[in-house]
C-alpha positions in Angstrom: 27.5 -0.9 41.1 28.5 2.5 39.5 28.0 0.7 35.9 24.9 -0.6 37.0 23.6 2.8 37.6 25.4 4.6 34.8 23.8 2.0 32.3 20.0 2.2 34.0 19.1 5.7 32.8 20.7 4.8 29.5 18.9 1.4 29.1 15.7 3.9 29.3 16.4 6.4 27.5 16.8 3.3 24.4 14.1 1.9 25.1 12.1 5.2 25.3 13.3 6.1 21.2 12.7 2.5 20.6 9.3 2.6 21.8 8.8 6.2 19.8 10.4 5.2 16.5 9.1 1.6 16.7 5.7 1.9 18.2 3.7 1.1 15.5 5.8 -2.1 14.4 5.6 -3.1 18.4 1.9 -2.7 18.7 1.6 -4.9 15.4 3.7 -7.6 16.8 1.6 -7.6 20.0 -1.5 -7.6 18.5 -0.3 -11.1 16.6 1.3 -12.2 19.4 -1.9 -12.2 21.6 -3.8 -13.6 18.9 -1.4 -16.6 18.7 -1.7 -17.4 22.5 -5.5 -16.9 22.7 -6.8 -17.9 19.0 -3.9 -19.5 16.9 -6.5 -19.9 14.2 -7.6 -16.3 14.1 -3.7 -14.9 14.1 -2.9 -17.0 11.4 -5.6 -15.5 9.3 -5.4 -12.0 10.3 -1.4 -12.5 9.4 -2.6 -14.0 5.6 -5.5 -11.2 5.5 -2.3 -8.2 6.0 -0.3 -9.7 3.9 -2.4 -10.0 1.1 -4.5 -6.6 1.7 -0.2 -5.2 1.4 0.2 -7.1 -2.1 -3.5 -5.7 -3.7 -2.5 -2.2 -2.9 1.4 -2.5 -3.6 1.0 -1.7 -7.3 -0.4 1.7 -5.8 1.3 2.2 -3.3 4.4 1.9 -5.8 3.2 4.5 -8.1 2.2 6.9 -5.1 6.0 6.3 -3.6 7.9 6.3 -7.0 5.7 9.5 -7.9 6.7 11.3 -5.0 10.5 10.5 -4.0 10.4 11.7 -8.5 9.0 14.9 -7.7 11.6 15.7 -4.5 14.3 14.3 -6.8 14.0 16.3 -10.0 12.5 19.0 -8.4 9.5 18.7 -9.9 7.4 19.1 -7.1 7.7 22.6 -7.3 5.8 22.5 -10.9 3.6 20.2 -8.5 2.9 23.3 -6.3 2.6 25.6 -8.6 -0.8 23.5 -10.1 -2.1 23.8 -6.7 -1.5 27.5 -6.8 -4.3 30.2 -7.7 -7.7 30.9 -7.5 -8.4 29.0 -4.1 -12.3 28.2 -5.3 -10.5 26.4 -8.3 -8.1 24.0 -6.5 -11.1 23.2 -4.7 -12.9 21.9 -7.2 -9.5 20.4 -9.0 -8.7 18.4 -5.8 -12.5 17.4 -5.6 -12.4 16.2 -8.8 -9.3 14.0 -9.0 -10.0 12.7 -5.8 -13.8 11.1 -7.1 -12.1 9.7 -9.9 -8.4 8.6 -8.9 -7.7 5.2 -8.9 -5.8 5.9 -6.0 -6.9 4.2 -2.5 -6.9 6.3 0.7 -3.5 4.7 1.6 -1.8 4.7 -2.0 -2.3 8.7 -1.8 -0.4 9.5 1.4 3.2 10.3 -0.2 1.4 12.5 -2.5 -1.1 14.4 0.4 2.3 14.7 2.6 4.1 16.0 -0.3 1.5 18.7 -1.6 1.1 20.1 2.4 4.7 19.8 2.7 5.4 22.2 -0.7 2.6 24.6 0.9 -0.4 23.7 -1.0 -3.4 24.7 0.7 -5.1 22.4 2.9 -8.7 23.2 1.4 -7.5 21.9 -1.8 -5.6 18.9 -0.4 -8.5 18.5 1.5 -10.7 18.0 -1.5 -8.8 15.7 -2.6 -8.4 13.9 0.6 -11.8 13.0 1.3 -13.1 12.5 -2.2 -10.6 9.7 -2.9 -11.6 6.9 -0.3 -15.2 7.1 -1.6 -14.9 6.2 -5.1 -12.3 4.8 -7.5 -12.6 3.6 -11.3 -12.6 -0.5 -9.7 -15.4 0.5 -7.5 -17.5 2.5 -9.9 -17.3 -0.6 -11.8 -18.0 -3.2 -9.0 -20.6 -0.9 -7.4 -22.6 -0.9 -10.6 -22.4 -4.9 -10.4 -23.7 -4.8 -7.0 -26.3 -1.9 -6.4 -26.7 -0.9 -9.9 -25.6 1.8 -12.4 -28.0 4.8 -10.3 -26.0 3.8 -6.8 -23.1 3.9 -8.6 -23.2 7.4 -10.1 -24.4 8.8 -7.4 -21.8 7.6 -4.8 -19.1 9.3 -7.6 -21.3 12.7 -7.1 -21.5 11.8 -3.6 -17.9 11.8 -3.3 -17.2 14.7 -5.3 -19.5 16.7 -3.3 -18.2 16.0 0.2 -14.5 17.1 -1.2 -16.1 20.5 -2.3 -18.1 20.7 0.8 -14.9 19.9 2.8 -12.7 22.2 0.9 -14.7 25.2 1.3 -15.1 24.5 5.1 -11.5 24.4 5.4 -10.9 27.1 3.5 -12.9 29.5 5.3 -11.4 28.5 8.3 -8.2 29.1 7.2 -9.4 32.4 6.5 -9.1 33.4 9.7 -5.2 32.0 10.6 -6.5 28.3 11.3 -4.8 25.2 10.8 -2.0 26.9 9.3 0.7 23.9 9.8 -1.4 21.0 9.5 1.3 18.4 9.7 2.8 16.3 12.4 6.5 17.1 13.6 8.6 15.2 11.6 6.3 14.7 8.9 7.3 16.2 4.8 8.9 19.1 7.3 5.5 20.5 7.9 4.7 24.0 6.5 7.9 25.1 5.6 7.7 23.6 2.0 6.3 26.3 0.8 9.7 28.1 0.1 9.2 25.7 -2.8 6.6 27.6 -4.1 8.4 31.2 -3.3 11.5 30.3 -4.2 11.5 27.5 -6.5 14.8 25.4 -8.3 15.1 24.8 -11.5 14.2 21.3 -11.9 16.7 18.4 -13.3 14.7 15.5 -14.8 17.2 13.1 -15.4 17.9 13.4 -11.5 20.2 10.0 -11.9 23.2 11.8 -13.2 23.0 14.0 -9.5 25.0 11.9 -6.9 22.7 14.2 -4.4 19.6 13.7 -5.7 19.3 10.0 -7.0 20.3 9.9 -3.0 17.7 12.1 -2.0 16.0 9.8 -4.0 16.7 6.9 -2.7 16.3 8.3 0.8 12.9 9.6 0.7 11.8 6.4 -1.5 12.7 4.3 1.8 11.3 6.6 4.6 7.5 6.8 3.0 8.2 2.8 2.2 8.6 2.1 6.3 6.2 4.9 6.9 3.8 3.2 5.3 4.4 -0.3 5.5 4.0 -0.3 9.7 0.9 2.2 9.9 -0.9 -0.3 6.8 -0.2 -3.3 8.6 -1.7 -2.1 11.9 -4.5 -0.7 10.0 -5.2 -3.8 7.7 -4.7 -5.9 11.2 -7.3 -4.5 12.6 -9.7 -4.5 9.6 -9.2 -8.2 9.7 -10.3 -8.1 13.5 -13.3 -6.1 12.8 -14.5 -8.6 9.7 -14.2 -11.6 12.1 -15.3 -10.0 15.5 -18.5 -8.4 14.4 -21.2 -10.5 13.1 -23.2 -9.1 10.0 -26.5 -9.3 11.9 -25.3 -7.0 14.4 -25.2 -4.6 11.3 -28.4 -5.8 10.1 -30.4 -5.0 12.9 -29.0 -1.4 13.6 -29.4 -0.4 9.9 -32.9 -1.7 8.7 -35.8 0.0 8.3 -37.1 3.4 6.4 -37.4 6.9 7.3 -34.5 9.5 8.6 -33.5 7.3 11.4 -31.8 4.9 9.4 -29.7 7.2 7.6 -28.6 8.9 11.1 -28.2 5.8 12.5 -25.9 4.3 9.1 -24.0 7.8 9.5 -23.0 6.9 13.1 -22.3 2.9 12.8 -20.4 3.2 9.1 -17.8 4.9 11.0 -16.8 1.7 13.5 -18.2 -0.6 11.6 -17.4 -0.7 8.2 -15.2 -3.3 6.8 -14.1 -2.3 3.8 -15.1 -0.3 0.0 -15.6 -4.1 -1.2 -17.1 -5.5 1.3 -19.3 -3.3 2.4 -21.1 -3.3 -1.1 -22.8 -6.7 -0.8 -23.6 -6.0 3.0 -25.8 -2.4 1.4 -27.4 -4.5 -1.1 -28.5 -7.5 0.7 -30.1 -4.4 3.7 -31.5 -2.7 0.4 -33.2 -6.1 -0.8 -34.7 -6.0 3.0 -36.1 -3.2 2.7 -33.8 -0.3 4.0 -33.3 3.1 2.9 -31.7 3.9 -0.4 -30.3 7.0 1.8 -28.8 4.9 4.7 -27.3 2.7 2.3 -25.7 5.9 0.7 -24.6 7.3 3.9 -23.4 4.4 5.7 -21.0 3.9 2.3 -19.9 7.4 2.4 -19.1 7.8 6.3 -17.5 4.2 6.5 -15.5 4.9 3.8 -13.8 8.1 4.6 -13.5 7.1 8.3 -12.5 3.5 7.4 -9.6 2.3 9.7 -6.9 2.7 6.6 -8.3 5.5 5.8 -8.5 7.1 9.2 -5.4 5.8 10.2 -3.7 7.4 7.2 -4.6 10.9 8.2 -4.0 10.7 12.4 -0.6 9.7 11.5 -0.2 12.6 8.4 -2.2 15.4 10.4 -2.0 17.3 14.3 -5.1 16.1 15.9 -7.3 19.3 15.4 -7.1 18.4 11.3 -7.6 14.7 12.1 -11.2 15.8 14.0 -11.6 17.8 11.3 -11.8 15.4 8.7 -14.0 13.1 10.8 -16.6 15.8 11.5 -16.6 16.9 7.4 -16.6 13.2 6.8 -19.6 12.9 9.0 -21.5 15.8 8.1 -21.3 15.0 4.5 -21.9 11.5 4.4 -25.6 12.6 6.6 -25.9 15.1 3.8 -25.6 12.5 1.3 -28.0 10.1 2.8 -30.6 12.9 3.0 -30.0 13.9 -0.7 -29.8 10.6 -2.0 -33.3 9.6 -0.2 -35.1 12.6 -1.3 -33.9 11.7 -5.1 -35.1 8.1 -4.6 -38.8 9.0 -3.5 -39.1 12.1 -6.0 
């Protein structure tokens, strides 16, 4: 009896970290599990649709590891920081700018966006960067222009670029005022405090291999970010799958046809639940464009759905405290109206 009650509150406690280290995994395998009792057919396919949306971005998601267990490694991170320093106006634009034209995806760039707020970089820059980079890459310049044509295409980069400046300046002027000074989760790059890599930098050692300690550290952070992101991607890409089979493209159809400013307001609003995808979505905007909707819906229902996207989103509630992550959904939603409104005025002038 006494080991029975001795064991109890420790059986718990177990199952309480399990639950709090392993959430994610747990809700992954539930969601598949549920799927194979009720609709076999469906699990299998979401399963195939994870697994291969994990192979298309591992090459990037690679890079984006390999890139930033390097810079904690060698130390180069701190010549990382010190490119983010300066003129705050001018990282702005910097991060704005890489982020239209990276060929990085919203979940390749995590290790990267934790490491730059981790080394004290300043969010408006990081920002910048962080909303700018789901909208457009090289690959979808090149497929938009296929699909809505060369017009669309440049003006979704602009688009993009434009909502990371818009967002960065926001930020920054709210972080004027002592705001969203730590904007990372506990646990996550160590929060704020990297920025005693920017005071106090190390000199750093590029052939880190020949350091016991830091082909460990290394090793170390290359495995953490691998498992970080491996179970939040495979949640996220589950439930994309979900979203592609569960909600019919006519249901789209019908809330985004038609001209005027409703449309737009109306794409704003839907491209955040609704969107499926940078790739998908194209062909779904230009079969609605051929029926006659807005050129400005189409543009904002591309630039809210995919900055709020659920990788995308996903990505930055598990980087950021919640007051960032509402943040970047109420810039992401501001400026993807904006862009609809400029975008349609362009079109009819």
């Amino acid at each position: 009896m006494t080991d029975t009650n001795v064991s109890a509150p420790g059986l718990l406690s177990t199952l309480r970290h399990l639950w709090r280290d392993q959430r994610i995994w747990l809700i992954s395998a539930a969601i598949l599990a549920a799927l194979a009792v009720f609709d076999p057919g469906q699990a299998r396919d979401s399963a195939v649709f994870a697994g291969s949306a994990l192979l298309h971005t591992g090459p990037y998601l690679i890079a984006s590891i390999a890139i930033a267990a390097w810079a904690g490694a060698t130390g180069a991170d701190n010549l990382i920081a010190k490119a983010f320093t300066g003129a705050p106006l001018l990282m702005i634009a910097f991060g704005a700018l890489a982020g239209g034209i990276s060929p990085f995806c919203s979940c390749g760039v995590i290790p990267l966006i934790a490491a730059l707020l981790a080394m004290g970089v300043p969010l408006s820059a990081v920002m910048a960067f962080w909303l700018a980079s789901p909208i457009m890459d090289p690959s979808m310049f090149v497929l938009t222009t296929g699909v809505l044509g060369l017009e669309f295409a440049v003006a979704k980069t602009i688009a993009a670029i434009g909502l990371g400046l818009f967002g960065g300046l926001v930020v920054h002027l709210l972080s004027r005022s002592g705001a969203l000074a730590d904007p990372l989760r506990d646990g996550v790059g160590n929060g704020g405090c990297g920025g005693v890599k920017v005071r106090a930098p190390k000199p750093v050692v590029w052939r880190f291999w020949q350091d016991p300690a830091r082909s460990t550290r290394f090793g170390k952070t290359a495995l953490t970010t691998t498992l970080f992101l491996a179970k939040w991607l495979t949640l996220a890409f589950l439930l994309e799958s979900l979203m592609l089979a569960w909600i019919p493209t006519e249901t789209v159809t019908a809330a985004l046809g038609g001209t005027g400013l409703l449309p737009i307001i109306t794409a704003t609003l839907v491209g955040i639940p609704a969107y499926l995808n940078g790739y998908a979505a194209l062909p779904l905007v230009g079969g609605l464009l051929e029926q006659g909707m807005a050129p400005g819906a189409g543009m904002a229902f591309l630039v809210a759905g995919g900055v709020t996207s659920i990788p995308a989103a996903m990505a930055v509630w598990a980087l950021a405290k919640p007051q960032v992550f509402a943040l970047y959904i109420a810039l992401s939603v501001t400026g993807a109206f904006a862009a609809g409104l400029l975008f349609q005025a362009w079109s009819m002038a």
